[in-house]
C-alpha positions in Angstrom: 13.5 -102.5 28.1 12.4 -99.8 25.9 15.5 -97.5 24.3 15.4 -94.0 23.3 15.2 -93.8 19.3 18.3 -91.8 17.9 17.7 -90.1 14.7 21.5 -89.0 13.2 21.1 -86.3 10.2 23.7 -86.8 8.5 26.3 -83.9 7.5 25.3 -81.9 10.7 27.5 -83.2 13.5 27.3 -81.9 15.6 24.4 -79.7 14.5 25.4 -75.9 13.9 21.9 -73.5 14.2 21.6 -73.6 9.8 20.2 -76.9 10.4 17.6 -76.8 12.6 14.1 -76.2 11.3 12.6 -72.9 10.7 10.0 -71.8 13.0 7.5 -70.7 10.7 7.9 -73.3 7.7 9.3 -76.1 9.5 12.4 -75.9 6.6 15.8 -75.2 7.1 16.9 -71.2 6.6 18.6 -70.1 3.7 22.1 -70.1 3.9 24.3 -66.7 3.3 24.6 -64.9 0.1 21.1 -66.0 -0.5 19.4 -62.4 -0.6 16.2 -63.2 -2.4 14.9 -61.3 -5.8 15.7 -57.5 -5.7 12.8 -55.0 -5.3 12.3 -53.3 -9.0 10.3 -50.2 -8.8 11.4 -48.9 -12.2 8.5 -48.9 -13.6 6.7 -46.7 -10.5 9.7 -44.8 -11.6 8.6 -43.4 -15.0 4.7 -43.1 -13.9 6.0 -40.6 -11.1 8.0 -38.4 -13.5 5.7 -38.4 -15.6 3.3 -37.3 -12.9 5.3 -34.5 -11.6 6.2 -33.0 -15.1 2.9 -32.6 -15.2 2.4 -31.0 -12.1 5.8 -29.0 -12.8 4.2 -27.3 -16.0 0.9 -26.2 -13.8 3.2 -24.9 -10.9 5.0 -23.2 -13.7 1.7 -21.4 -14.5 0.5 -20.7 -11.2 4.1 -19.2 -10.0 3.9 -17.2 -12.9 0.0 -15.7 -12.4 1.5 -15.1 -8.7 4.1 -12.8 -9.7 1.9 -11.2 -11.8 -0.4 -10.8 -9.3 2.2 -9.8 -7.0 3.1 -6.8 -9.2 -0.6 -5.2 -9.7 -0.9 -5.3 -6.2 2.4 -2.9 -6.2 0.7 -0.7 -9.4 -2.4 0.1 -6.7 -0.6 1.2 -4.2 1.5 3.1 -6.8 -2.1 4.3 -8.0 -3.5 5.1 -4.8 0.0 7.2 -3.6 -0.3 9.2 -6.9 -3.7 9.9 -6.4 -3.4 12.5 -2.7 -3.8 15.9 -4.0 -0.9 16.6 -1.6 1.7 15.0 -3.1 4.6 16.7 -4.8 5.2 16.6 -8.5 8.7 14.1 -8.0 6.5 11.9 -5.7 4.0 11.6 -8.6 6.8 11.1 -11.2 8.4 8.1 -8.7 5.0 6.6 -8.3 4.3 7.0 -12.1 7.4 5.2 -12.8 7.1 2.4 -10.3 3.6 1.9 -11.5 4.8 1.2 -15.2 8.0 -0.6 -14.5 5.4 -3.3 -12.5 3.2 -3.0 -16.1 5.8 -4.4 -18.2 6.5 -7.1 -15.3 2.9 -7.9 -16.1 2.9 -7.6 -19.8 6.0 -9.9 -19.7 4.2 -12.6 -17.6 1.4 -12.8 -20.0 3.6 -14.1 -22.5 3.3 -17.1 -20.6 -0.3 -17.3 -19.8 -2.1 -14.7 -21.6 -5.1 -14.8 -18.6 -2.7 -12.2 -17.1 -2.3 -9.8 -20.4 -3.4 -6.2 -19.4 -5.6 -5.4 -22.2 -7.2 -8.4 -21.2 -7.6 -7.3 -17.6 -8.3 -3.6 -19.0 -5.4 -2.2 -17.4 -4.1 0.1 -21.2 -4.1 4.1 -21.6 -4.2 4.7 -17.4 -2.6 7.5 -15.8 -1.1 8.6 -12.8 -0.9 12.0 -14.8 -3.3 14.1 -11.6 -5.6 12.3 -8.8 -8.5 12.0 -10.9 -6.9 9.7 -13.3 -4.7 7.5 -10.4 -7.9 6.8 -8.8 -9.4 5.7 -12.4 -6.7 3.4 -12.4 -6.4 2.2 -8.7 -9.9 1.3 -9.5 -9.1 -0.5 -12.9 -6.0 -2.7 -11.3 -8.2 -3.4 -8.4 -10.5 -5.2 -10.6 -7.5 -6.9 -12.1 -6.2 -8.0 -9.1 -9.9 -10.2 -8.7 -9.5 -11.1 -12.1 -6.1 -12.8 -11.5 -7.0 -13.9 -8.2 -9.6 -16.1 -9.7 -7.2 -17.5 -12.5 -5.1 -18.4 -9.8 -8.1 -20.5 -7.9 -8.4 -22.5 -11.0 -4.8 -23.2 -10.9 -4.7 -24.3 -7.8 -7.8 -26.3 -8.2 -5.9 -28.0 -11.7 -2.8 -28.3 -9.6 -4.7 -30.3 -6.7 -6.6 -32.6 -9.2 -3.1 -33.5 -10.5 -0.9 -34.5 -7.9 -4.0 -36.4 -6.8 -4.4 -38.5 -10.0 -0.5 -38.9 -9.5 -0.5 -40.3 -6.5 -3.3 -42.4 -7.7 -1.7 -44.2 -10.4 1.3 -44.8 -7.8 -1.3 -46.5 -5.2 -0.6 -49.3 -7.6 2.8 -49.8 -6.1 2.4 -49.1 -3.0 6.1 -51.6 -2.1 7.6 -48.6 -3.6 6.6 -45.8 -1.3 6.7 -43.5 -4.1 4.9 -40.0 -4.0 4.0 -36.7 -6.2 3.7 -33.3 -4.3 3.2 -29.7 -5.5 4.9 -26.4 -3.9 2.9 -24.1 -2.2 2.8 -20.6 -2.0 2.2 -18.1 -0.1 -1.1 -15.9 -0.3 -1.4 -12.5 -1.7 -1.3 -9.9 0.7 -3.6 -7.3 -1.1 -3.8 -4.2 1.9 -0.6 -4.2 3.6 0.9 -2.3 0.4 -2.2 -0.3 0.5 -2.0 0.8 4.3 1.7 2.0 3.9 0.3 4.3 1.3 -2.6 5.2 3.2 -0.3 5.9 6.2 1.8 7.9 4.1 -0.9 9.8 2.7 -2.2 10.5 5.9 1.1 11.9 7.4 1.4 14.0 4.4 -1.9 15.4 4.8 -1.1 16.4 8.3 2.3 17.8 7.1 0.5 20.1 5.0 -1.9 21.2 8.1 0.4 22.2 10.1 2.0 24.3 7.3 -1.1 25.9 7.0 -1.8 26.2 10.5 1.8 28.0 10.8 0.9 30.7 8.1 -2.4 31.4 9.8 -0.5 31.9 13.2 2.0 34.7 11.4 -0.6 36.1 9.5 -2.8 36.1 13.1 0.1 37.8 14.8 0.3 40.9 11.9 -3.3 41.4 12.6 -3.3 41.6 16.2 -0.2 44.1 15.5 -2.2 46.3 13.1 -5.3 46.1 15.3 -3.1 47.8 18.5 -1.9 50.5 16.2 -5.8 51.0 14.8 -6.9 50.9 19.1 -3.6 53.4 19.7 -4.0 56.2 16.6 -8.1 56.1 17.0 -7.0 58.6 20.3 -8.1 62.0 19.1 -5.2 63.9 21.2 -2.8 61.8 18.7 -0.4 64.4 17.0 -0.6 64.1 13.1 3.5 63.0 13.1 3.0 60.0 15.5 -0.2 58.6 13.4 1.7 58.9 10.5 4.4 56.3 12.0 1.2 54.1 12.9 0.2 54.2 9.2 3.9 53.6 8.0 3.8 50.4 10.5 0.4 49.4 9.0 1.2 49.7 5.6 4.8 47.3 6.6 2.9 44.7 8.0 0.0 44.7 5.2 2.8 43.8 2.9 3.7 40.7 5.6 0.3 39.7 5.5 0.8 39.2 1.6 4.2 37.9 1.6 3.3 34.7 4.4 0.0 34.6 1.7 2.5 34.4 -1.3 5.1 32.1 0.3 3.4 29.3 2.3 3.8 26.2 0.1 3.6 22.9 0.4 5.3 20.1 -2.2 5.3 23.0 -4.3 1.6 23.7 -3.9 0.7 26.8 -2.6 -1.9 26.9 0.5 -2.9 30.3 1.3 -3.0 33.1 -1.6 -6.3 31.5 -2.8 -5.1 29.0 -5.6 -7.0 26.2 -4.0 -9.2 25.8 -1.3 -9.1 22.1 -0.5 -6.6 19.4 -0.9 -8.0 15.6 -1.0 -6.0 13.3 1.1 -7.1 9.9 -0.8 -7.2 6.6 1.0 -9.3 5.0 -1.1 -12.0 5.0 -4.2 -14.8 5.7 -2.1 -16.5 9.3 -0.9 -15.7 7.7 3.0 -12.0 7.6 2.0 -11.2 10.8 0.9 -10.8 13.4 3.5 -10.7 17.0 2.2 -8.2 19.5 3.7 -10.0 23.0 3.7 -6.9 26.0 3.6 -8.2 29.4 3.8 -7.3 32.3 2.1 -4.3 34.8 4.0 -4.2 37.7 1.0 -4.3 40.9 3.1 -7.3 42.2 0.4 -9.3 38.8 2.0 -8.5 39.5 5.1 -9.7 43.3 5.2 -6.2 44.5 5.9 -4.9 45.5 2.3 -4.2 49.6 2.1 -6.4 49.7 -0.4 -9.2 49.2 2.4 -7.7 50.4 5.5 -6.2 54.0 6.2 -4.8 55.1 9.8 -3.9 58.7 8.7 -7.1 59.9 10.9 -8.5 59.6 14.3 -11.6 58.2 12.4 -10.3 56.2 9.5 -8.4 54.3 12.7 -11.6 53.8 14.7 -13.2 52.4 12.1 -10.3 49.7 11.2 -10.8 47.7 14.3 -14.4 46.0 13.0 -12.8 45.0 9.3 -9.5 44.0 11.6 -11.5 41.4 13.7 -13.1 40.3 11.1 -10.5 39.1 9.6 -9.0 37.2 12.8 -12.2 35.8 12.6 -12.0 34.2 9.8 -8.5 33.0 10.2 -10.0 31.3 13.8 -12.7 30.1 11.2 -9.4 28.0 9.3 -7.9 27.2 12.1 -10.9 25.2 13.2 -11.3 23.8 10.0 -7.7 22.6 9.9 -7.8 20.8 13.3 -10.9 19.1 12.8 -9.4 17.5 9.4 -6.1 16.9 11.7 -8.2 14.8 14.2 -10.0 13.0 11.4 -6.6 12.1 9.7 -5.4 10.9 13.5 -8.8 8.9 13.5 -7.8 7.1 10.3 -4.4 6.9 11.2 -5.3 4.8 14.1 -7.1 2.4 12.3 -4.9 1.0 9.9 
């Protein structure tokens, strides 16, 4: 008879689960305590500081071209506000001084990196003194602003190469799971500054219109006055007494003719005695982005209606009034047509921003 063969291990009776064999290796499992050799990843350590100090000082210089950046993109649109003809002397003065407090911002970052200096981007001895000179130097800090664009493409660029040779050298330990990254930031918004100016500039344009366009309707309201009394004392069966009241009247409103001339302003600029004839509402550098306001002339000598040309103290002298009188409301229709059509091409641009 054949009988089953016993095999006794000694010190494991009865036999607890640390003595049977291991699945995979056929040995017995390690007992507890027994944690193995610790995972030492000092040395991935120092090659990943040393990576991202690297990468620190070229965020350092990018962040610091951005800002930079960031400010001439505030000196245009202080450029391009200064540069509306219709703007009033403190507006010019507040863009004047915003527009050199973002200089020194500048001139202060290029004492990091002197790829942002301004006499390196040609941004010394501008002006904001009158529109001529603000679009000289909206056009200058434009030009800057692709300047320092670029420089900050190359940073990028530098930035990228490095956290990728970073990373690189810490492929070698990959049991370490160690990593090198870069910030980013955001990109430069170059025409939403610009379009509040714009839309500022085109509001005060239209402002201005219908300042004008309120003048021409006073000075529109004397004349149609002054042409009744011309109609009334050209009646031949007019006693001499009541034409003299029509030429008192006339002579009165003349002299309202020339004080709505006189007084119409607007930011201090005056829009109807003849000063100036056109006001640029500046949107841009280009021809296409400057609309000219035409204002017309409301002096009662331009108009026909000065008493140095009229006289109602005759049947005749009254008759002959009424042709110089409607030419002048002609010409003030003439103003008012010029004034709307610049109004409906400042709506037009208005709606496109």
């Amino acid at each position: 008879m054949n009988l089953p063969l016993v095999v006794l291990l000694t010190g494991c009776d009865p036999m607890p689960a640390e003595c049977l064999p291991d699945a995979t290796t056929g040995a017995s499992s390690s007992g507890p305590g027994d944690t193995g050799d610790a995972l030492d990843c000092s040395e991935a350590e120092a090659v990943r500081a040393r990576a991202q100090e690297g990468i620190d000082e070229i965020e350092a210089l990018r962040d610091n071209a951005h800002f930079a950046t960031l400010d001439l993109v505030e000196m245009q649109a202080e450029a391009l506000r200064a540069a509306t003809e219709p703007i009033s002397e403190l507006g010019r003065t507040e863009a004047t001084l915003g527009f050199e407090a973002h200089l020194a911002d500048v001139t202060a970052a290029s004492t990091i990196d002197p790829a942002v200096d301004p006499a390196t981007l040609g941004l010394t001895r501008l002006s904001l003194a009158n529109s001529a000179a603000a679009v000289t130097a909206y056009v200058a800090v434009g030009r800057a602003i692709d300047d320092t664009e670029l420089h900050l493409v190359e940073l990028e660029v530098a930035l990228d190469d490095r956290v990728d040779d970073g990373n690189e050298a810490l492929a070698a330990y990959p049991e370490c799971g160690l990593e090198v990254s870069a910030r980013e930031v955001d990109a430069i918004d170059r025409e939403t500054p610009l379009d509040d100016v714009r839309y500022l500039n085109i509001e005060e344009g239209r402002a201005l219109i219908a300042e004008a366009l309120y003048a021409n309707a006073a000075a529109q309201s004397e004349l149609r006055a002054i042409r009744d009394d011309a109609v009334a004392c050209a009646s031949e069966t007019m006693g001499d007494d009541e034409r003299y009241a029509y030429q008192v009247d006339f002579v009165a409103r003349s002299a309202e003719v020339d004080r709505v001339a006189y007084s119409t302003s607007f930011n201090g600029h005056p829009l109807a005695d003849g000063t100036r004839v056109t006001f640029a509402v500046v949107l841009g550098s280009t021809a296409q982005e400057v609309i000219d306001i035409t204002v017309g002339d409301l002096r009662a000598m331009m108009l026909g209606v000065d008493t140095g040309t009229l006289d109602m103290t005759t049947s005749s002298t009254c008759s002959a009034a009424i042709s110089g009188i409607d030419a002048g409301l002609e010409l003030i229709d003439g103003y008012n047509m010029l004034l709307r059509a610049n109004d409906a091409t400042l709506d037009a641009e208005a709606d496109r921003l």
